[in-house]
Every structure is written in structure tokens, then in C-alpha cells.
Chimera marker file (.cmm) of the C-alpha trace (Angstrom):
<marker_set name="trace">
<marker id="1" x="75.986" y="256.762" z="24.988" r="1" g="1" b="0" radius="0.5"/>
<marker id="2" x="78.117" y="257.627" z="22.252" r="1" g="1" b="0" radius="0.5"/>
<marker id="3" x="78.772" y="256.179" z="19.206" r="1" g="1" b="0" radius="0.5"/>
<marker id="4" x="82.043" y="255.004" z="17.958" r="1" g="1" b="0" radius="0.5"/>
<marker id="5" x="84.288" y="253.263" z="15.323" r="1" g="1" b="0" radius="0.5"/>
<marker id="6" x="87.104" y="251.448" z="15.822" r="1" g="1" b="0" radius="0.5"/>
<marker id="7" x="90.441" y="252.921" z="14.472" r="1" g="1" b="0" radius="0.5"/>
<marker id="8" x="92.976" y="251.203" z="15.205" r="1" g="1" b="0" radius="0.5"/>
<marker id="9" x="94.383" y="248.042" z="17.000" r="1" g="1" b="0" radius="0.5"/>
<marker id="10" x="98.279" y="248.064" z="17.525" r="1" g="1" b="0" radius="0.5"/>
<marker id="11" x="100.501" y="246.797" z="20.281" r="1" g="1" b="0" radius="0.5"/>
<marker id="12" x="101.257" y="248.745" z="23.390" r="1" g="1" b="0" radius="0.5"/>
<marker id="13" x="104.957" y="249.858" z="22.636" r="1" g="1" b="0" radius="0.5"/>
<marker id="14" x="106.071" y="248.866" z="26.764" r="1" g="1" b="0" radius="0.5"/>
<marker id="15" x="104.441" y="245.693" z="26.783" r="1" g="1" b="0" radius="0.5"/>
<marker id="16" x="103.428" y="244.619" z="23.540" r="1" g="1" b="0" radius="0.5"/>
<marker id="17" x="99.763" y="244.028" z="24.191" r="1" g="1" b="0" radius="0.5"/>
<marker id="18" x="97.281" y="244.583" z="21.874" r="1" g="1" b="0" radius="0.5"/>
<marker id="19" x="95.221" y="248.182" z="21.989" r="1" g="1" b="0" radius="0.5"/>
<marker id="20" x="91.991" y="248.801" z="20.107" r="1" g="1" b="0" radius="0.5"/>
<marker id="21" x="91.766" y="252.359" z="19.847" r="1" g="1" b="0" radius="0.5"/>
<marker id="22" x="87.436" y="253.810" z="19.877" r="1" g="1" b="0" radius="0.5"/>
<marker id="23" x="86.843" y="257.272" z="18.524" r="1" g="1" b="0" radius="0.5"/>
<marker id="24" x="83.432" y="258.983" z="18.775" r="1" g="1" b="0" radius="0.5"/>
<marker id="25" x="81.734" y="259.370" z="15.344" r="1" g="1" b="0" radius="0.5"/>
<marker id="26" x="81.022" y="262.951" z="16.030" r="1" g="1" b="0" radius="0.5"/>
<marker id="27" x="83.484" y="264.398" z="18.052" r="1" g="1" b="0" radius="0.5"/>
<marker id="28" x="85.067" y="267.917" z="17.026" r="1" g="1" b="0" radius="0.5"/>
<marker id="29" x="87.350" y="269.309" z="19.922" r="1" g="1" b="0" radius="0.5"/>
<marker id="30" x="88.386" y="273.344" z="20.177" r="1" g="1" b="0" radius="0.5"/>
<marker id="31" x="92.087" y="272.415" z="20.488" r="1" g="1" b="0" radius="0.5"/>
<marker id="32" x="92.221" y="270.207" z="17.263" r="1" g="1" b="0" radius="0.5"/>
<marker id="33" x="93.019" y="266.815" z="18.575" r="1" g="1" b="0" radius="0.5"/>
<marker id="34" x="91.160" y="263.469" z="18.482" r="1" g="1" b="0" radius="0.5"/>
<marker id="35" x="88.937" y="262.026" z="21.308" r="1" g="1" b="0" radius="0.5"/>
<marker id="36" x="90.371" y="258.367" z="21.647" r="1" g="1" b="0" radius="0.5"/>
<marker id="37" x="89.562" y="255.213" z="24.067" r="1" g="1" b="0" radius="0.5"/>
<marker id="38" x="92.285" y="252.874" z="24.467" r="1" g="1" b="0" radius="0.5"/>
<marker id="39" x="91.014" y="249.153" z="25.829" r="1" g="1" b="0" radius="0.5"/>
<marker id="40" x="94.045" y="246.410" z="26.112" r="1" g="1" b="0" radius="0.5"/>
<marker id="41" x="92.521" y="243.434" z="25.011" r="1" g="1" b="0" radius="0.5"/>
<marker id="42" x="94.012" y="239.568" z="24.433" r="1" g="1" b="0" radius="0.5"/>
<marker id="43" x="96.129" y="238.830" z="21.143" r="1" g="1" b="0" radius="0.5"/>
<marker id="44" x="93.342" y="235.514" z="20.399" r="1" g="1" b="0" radius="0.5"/>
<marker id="45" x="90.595" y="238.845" z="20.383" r="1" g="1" b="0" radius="0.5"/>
<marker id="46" x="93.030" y="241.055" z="18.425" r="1" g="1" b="0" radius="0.5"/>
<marker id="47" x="93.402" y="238.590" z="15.962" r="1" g="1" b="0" radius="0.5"/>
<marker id="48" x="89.766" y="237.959" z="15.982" r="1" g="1" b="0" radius="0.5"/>
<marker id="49" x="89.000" y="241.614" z="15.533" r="1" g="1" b="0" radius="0.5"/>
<marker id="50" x="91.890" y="241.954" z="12.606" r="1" g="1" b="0" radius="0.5"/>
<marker id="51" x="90.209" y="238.652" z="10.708" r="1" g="1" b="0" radius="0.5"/>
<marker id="52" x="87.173" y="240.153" z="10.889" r="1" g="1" b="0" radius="0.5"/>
<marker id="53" x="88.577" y="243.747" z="9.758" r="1" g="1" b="0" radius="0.5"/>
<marker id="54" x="89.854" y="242.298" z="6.900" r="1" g="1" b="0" radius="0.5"/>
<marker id="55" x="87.024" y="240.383" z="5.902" r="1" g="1" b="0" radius="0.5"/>
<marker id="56" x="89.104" y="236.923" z="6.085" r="1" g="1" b="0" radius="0.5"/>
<marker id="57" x="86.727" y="233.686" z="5.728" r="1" g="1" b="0" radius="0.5"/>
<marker id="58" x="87.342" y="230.171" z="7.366" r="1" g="1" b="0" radius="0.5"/>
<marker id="59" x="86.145" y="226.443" z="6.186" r="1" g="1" b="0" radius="0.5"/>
<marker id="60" x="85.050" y="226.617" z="9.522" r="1" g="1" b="0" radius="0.5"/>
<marker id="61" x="83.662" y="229.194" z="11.820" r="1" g="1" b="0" radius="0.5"/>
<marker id="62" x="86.087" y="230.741" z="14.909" r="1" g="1" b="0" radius="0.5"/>
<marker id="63" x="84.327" y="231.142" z="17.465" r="1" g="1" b="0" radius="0.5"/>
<marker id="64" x="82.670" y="234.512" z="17.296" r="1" g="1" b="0" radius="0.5"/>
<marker id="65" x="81.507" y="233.175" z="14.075" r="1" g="1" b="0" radius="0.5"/>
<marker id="66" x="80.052" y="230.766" z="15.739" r="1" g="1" b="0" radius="0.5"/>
<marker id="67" x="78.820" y="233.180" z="18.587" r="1" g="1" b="0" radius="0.5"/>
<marker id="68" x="76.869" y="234.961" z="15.416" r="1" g="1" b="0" radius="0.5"/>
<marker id="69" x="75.708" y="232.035" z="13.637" r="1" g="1" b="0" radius="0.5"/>
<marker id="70" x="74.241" y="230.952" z="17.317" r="1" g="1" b="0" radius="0.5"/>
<marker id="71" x="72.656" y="234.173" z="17.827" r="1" g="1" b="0" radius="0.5"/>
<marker id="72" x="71.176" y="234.029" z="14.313" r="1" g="1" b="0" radius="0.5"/>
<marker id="73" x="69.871" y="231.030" z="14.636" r="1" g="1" b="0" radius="0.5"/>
<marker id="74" x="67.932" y="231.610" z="17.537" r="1" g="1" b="0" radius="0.5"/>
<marker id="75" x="66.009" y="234.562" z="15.898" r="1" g="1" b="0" radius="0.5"/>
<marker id="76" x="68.126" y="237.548" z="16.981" r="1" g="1" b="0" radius="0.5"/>
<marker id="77" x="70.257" y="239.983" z="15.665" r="1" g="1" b="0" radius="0.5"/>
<marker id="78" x="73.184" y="242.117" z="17.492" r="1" g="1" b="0" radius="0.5"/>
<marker id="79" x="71.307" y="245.248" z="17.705" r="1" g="1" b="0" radius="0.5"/>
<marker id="80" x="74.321" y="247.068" z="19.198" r="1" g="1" b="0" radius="0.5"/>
<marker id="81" x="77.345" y="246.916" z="21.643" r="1" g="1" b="0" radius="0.5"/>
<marker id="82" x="78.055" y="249.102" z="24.583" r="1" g="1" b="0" radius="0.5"/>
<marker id="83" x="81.190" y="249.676" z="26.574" r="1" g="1" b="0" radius="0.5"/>
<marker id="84" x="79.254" y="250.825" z="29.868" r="1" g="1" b="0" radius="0.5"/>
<marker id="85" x="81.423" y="251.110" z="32.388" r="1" g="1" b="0" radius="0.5"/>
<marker id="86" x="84.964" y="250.574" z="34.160" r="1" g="1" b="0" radius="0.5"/>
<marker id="87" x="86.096" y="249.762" z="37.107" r="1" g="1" b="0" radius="0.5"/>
<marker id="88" x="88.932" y="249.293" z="38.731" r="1" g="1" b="0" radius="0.5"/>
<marker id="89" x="90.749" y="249.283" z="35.621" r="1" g="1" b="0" radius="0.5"/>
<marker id="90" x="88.493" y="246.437" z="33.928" r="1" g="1" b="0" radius="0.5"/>
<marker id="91" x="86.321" y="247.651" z="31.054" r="1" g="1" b="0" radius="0.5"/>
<marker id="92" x="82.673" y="246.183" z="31.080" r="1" g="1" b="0" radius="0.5"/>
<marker id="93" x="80.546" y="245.665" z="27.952" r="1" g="1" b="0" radius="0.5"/>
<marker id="94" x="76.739" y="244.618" z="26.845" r="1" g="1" b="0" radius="0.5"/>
<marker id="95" x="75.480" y="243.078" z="23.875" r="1" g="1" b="0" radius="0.5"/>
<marker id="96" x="71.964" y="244.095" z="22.820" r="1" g="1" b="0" radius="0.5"/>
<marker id="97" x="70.038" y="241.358" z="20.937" r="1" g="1" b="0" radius="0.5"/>
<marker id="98" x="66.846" y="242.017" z="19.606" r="1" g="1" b="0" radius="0.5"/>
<marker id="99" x="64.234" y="239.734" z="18.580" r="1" g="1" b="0" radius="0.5"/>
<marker id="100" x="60.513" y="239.215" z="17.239" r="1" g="1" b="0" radius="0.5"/>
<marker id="101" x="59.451" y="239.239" z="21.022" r="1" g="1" b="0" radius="0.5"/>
<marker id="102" x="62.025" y="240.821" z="22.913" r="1" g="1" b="0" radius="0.5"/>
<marker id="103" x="64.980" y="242.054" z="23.168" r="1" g="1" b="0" radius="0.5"/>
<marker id="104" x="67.981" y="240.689" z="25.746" r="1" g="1" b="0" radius="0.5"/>
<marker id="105" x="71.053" y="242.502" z="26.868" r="1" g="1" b="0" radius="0.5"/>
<marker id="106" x="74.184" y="240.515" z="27.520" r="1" g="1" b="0" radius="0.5"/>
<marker id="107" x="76.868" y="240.898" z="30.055" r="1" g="1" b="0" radius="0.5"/>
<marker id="108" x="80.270" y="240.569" z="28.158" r="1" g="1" b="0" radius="0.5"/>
<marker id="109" x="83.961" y="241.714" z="27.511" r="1" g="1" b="0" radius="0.5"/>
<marker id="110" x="84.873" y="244.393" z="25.332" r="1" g="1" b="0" radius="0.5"/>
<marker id="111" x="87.009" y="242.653" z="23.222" r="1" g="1" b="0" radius="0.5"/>
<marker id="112" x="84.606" y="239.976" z="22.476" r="1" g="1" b="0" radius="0.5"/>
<marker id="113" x="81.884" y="242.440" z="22.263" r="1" g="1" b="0" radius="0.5"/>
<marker id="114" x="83.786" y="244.271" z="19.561" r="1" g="1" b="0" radius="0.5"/>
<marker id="115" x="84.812" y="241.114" z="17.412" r="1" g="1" b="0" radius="0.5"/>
<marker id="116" x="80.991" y="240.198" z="17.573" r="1" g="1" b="0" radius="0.5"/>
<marker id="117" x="79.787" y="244.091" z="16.389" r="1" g="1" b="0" radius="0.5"/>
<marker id="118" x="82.550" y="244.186" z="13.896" r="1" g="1" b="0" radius="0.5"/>
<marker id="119" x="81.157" y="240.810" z="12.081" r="1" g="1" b="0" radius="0.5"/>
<marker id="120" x="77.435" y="241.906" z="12.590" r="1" g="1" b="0" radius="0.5"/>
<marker id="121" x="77.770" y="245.060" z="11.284" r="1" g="1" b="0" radius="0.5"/>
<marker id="122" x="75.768" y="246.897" z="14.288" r="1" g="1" b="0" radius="0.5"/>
<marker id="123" x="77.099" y="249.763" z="16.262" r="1" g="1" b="0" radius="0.5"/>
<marker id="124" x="79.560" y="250.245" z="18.726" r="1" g="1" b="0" radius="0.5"/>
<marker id="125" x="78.893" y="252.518" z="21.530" r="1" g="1" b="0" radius="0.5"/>
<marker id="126" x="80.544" y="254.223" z="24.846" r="1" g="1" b="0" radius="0.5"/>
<marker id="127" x="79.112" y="254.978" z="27.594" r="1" g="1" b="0" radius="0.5"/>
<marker id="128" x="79.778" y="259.360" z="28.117" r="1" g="1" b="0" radius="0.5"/>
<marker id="129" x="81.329" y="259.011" z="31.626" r="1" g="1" b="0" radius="0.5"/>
<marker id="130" x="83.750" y="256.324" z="30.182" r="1" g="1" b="0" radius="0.5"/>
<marker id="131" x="84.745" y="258.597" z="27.535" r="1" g="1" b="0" radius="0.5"/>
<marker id="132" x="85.455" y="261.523" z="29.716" r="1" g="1" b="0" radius="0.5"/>
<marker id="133" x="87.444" y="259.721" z="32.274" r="1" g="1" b="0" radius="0.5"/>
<marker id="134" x="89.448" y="257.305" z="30.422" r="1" g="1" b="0" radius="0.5"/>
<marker id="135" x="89.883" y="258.472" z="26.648" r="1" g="1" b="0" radius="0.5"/>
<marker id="136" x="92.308" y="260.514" z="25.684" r="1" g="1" b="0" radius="0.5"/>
<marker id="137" x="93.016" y="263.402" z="23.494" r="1" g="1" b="0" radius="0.5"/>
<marker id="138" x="95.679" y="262.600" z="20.259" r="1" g="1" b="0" radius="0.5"/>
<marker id="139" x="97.348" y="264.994" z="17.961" r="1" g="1" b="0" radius="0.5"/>
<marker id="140" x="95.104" y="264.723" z="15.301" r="1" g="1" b="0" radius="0.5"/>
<marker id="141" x="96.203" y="263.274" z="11.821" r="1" g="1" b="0" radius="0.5"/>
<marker id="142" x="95.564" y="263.592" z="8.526" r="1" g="1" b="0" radius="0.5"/>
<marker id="143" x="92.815" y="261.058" z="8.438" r="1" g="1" b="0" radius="0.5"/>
<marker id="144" x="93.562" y="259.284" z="4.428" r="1" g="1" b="0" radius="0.5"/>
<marker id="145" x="96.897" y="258.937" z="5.812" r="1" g="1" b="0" radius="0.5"/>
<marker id="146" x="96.143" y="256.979" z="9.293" r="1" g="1" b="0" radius="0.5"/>
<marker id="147" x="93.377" y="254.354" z="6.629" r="1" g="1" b="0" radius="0.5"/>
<marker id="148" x="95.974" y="253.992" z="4.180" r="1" g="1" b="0" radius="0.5"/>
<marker id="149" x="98.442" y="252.844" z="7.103" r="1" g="1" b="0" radius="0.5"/>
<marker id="150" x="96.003" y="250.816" z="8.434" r="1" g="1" b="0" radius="0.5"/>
<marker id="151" x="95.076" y="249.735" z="5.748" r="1" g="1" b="0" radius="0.5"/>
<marker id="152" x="98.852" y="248.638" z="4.823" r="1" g="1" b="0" radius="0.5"/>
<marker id="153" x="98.937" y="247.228" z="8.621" r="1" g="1" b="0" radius="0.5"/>
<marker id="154" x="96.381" y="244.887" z="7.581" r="1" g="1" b="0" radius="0.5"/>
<marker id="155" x="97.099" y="243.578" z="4.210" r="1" g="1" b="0" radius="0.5"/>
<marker id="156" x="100.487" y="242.335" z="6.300" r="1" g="1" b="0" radius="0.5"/>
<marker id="157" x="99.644" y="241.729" z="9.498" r="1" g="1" b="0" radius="0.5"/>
<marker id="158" x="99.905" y="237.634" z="9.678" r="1" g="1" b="0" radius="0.5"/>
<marker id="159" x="97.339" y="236.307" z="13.075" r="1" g="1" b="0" radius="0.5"/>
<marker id="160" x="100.835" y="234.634" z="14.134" r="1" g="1" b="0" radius="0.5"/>
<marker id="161" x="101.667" y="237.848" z="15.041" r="1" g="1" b="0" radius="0.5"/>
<marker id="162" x="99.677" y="238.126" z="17.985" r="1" g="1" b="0" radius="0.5"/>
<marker id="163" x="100.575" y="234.499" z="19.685" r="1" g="1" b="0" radius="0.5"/>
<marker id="164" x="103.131" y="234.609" z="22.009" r="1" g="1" b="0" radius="0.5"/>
<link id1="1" id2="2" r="1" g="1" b="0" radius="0.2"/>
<link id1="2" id2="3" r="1" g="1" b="0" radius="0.2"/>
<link id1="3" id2="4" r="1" g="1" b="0" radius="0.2"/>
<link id1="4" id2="5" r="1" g="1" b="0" radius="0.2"/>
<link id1="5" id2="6" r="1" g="1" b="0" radius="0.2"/>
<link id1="6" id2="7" r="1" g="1" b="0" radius="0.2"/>
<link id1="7" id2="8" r="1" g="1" b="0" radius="0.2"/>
<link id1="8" id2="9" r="1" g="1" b="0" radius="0.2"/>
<link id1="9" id2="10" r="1" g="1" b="0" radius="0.2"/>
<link id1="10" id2="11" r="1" g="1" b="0" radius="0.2"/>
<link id1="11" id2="12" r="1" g="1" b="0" radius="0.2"/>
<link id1="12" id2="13" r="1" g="1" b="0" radius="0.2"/>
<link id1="13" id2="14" r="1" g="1" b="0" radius="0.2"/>
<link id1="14" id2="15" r="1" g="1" b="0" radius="0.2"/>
<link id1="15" id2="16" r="1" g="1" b="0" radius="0.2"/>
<link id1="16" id2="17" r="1" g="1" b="0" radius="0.2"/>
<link id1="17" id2="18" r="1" g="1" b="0" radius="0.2"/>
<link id1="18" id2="19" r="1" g="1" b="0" radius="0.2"/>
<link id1="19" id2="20" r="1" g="1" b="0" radius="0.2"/>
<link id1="20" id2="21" r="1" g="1" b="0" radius="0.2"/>
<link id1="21" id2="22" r="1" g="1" b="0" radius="0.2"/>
<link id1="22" id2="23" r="1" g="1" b="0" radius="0.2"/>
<link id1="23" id2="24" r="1" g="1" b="0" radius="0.2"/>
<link id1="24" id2="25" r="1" g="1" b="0" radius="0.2"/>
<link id1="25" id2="26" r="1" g="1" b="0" radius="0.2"/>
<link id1="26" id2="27" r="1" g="1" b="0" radius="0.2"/>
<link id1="27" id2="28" r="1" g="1" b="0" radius="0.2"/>
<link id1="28" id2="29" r="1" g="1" b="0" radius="0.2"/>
<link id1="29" id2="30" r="1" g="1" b="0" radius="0.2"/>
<link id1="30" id2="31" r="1" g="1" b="0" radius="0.2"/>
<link id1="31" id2="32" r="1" g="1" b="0" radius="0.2"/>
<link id1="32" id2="33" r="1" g="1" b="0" radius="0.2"/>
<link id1="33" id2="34" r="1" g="1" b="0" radius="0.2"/>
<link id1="34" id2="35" r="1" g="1" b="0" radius="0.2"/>
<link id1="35" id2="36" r="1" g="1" b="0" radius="0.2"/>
<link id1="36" id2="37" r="1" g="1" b="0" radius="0.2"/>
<link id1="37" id2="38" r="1" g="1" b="0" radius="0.2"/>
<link id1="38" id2="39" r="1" g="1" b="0" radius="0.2"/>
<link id1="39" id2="40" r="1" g="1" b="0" radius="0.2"/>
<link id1="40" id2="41" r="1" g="1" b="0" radius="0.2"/>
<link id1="41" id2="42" r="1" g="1" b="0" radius="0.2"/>
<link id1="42" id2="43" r="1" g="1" b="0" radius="0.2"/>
<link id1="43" id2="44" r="1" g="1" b="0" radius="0.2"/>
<link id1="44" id2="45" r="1" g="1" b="0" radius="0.2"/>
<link id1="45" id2="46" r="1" g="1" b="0" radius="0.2"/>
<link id1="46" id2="47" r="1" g="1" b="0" radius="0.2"/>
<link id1="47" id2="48" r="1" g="1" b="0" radius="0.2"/>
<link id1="48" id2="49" r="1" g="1" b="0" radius="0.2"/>
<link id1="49" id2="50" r="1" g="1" b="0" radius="0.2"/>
<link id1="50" id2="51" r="1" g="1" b="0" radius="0.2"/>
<link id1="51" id2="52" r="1" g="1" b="0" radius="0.2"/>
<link id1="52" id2="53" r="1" g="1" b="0" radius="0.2"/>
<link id1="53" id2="54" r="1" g="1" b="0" radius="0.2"/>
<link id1="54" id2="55" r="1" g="1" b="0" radius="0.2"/>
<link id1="55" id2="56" r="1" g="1" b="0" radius="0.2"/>
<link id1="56" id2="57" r="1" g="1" b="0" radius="0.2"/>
<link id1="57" id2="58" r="1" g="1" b="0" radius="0.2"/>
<link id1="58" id2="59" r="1" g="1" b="0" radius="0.2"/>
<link id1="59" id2="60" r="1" g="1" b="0" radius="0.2"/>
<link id1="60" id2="61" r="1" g="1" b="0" radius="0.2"/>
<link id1="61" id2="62" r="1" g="1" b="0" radius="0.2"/>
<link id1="62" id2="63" r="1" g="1" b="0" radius="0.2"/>
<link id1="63" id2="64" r="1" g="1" b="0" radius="0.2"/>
<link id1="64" id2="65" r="1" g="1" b="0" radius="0.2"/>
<link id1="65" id2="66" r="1" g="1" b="0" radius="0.2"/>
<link id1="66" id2="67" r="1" g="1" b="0" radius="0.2"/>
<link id1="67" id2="68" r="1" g="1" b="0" radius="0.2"/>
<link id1="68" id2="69" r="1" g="1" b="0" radius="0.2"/>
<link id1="69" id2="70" r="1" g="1" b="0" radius="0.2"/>
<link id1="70" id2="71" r="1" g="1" b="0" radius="0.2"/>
<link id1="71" id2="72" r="1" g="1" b="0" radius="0.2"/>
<link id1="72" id2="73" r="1" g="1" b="0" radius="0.2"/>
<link id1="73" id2="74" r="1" g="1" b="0" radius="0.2"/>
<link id1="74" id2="75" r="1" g="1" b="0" radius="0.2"/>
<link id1="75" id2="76" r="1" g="1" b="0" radius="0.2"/>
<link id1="76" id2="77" r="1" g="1" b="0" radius="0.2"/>
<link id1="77" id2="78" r="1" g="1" b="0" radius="0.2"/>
<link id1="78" id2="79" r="1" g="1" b="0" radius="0.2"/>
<link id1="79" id2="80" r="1" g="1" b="0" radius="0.2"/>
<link id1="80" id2="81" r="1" g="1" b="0" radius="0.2"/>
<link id1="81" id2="82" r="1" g="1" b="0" radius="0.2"/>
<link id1="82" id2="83" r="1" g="1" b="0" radius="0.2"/>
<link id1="83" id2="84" r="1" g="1" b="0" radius="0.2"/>
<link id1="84" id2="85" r="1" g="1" b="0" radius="0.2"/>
<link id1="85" id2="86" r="1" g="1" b="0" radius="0.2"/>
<link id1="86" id2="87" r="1" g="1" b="0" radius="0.2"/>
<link id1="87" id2="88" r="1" g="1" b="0" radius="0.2"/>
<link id1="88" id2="89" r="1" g="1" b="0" radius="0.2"/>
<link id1="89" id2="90" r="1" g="1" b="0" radius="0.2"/>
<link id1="90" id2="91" r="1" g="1" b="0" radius="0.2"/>
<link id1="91" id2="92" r="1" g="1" b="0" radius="0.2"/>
<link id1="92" id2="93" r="1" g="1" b="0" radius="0.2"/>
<link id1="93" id2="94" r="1" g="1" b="0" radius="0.2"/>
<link id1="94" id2="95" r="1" g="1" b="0" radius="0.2"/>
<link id1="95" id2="96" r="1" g="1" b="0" radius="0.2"/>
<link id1="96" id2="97" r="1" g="1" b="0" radius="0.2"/>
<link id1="97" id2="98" r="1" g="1" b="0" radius="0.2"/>
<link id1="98" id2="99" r="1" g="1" b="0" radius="0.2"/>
<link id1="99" id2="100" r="1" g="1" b="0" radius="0.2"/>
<link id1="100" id2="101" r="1" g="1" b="0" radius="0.2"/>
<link id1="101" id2="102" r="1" g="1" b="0" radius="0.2"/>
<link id1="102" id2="103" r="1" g="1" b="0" radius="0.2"/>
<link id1="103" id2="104" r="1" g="1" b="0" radius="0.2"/>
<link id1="104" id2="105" r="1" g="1" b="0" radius="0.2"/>
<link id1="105" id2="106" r="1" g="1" b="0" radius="0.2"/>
<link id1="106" id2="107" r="1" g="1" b="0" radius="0.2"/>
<link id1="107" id2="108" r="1" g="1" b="0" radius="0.2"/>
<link id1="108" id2="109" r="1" g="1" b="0" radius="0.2"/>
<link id1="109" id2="110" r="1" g="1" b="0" radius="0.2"/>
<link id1="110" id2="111" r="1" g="1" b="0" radius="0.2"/>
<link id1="111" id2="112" r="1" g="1" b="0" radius="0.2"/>
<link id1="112" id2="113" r="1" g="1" b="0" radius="0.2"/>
<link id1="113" id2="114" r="1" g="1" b="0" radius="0.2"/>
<link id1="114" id2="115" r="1" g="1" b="0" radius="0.2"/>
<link id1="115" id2="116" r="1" g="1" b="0" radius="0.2"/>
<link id1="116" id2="117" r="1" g="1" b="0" radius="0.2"/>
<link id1="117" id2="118" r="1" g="1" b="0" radius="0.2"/>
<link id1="118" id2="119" r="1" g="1" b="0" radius="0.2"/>
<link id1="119" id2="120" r="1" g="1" b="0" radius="0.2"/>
<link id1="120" id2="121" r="1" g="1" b="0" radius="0.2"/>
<link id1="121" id2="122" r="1" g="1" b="0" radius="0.2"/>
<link id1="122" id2="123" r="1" g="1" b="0" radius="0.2"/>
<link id1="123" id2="124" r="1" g="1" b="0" radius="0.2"/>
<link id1="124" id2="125" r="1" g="1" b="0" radius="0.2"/>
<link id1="125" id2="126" r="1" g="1" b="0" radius="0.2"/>
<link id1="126" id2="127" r="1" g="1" b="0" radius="0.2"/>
<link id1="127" id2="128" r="1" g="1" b="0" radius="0.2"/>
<link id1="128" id2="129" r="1" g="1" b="0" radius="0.2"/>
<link id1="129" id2="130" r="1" g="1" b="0" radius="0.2"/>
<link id1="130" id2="131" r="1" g="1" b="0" radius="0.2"/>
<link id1="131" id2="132" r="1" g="1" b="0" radius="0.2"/>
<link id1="132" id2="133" r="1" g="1" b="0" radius="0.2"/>
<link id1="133" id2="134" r="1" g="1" b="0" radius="0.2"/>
<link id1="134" id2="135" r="1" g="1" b="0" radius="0.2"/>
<link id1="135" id2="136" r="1" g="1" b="0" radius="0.2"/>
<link id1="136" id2="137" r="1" g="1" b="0" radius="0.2"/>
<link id1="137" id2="138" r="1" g="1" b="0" radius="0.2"/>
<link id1="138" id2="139" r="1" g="1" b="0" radius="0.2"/>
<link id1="139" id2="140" r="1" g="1" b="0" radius="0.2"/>
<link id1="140" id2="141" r="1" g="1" b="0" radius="0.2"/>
<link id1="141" id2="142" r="1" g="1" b="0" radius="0.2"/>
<link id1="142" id2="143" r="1" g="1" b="0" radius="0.2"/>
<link id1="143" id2="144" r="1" g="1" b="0" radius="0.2"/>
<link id1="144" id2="145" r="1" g="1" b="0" radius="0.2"/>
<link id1="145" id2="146" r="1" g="1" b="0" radius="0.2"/>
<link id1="146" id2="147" r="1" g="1" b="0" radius="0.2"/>
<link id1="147" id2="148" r="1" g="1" b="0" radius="0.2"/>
<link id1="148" id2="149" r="1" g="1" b="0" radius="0.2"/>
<link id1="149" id2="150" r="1" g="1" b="0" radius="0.2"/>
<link id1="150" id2="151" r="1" g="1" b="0" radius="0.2"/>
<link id1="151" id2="152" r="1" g="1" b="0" radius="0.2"/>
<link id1="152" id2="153" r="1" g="1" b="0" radius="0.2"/>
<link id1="153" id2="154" r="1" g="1" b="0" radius="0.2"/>
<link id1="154" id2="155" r="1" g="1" b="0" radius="0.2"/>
<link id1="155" id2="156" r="1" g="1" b="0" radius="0.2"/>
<link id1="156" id2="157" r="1" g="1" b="0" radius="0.2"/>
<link id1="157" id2="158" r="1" g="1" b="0" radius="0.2"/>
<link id1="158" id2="159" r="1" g="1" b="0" radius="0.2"/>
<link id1="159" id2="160" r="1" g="1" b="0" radius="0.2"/>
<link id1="160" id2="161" r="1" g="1" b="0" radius="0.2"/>
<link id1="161" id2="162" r="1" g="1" b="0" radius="0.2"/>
<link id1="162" id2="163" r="1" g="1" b="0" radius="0.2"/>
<link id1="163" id2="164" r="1" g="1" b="0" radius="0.2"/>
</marker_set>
């Protein structure tokens, strides 16, 4: 497995669905570009992501909130989150949770996986065969520049942007 961040979510430019876009933590390529994984995901996840990004709070909890809070409750923590596989063009994801006695792994979609890790605070990670098959290599970019664009993206961004 290899550890990740998330970088950026923006809208496919042919059919306007969402993309989250994964890079490895430590990933230095010979030719100079970034390492990237692009999963489409819903516009209610991207929005869920981009609230959590941002560090937006409700009166009342959305529903990975809730997912959290649930979790929490129970005596667990999200230990970590793992894109482990694809297939046939679907991405598959697990949720570690550990607890005093044990520790469960959950079955789950990326996209909610990822809007789960991003309010826990654990790690995201991909599994190496995923990485090599379906990521792709980007020009890289000045790396202040791509934040402070983000970074712009989301101080505008509006969640009504993502419903159709």
C-alpha cells in the first residue's frame, strides 16, 4: 500500500463529473512529472469531501458526520482507508476501524471512504497495483502555486455547485 493525499477535486472537463485526484506522499519520478490517481466520484460526495476540506460546520451532522460520530460512539476510531482494488472500471475501498478489542475492516466506496478519512484525520492509502495501472503521470507544477489555487477554488466553491 501506498500512502496518499488528496490534491485536488475538480470536474471532468467532457462530462462535468467530479474527479478527486490521489498523489503518493513519496513519489519522486526520473522524468519530473507527478504520480496521480483520478477516481470519478458523485457531486453529493464531492461536496462532502469539499465541506470537509474546508473545515465547514453544520447545526446538524451530514451524514458522514454522522457515519463518524457513529463510529465514535461505538469505541472505534478510523484507523485508515484503502483504495484496494478495481475492477471493471469500479474502484473498491476499505475502512479500517480499530478498537480496544479488535479491529474491523469495512467494505466501502471510495468516495465515501475519502469524506470519512478526510474528517477523521487518518490516512489514505492505495493499493501499488492500482497505482501502476490506473494513475497517471502529470506535468508537474510548481506545488505553492497548485495550494494557493486550490486554495482560491475553495474559499469560492458554493456546494450548489455540484447539484445538477
Amino acid at each position: 500500500m501506498i500512502q496518499v493525499n488528496i490534491i485536488n477535486i475538480s470536474a471532468d472537463a467532457v462530462s462535468g463529473q467530479p474527479v478527486i485526484l490521489l498523489r503518493p506522499v513519496e513519489d519522486v519520478l526520473a522524468e519530473g512529472g507527478i504520480r496521480v490517481l483520478p477516481i470519478w466520484i458523485g457531486h453529493p460526495e464531492a461536496t462532502a469531501i469539499l465541506i470537509a476540506l474546508q473545515g465547514v460546520n453544520f447545526p446538524r451532522p451530514m451524514t458522514h458526520d454522522l457515519l463518524l460520530s457513529t463510529i465514535e460512539t461505538m469505541g472505534f476510531s478510523v484507523n485508515r482507508v484503502e483504495v484496494t482494488r478495481i475492477d471493471g472500471g469500479t474502484y473498491y475501498a476499505a475502512i479500517t476501524l480499530r478498537g480496544e478489542a479488535l479491529d474491523l475492516v469495512l467494505d466501502a466506496r471510495p468516495s465515501d471512504s475519502l469524506a470519512l478519512a478526510v474528517r477523521a484525520g487518518c490516512p489514505i492509502f492505495v493499493d501499488e497495483e492500482v497505482l501502476a495501472t490506473s494513475g497517471v503521470v502529470i506535468e508537474e507544477v510548481d506545488e505553492e502555486q497548485e495550494v494557493e489555487a486550490f486554495r482560491d477554488f475553495l474559499d469560492h466553491v458554493d456546494p450548489s455547485d455540484f447539484t445538477s
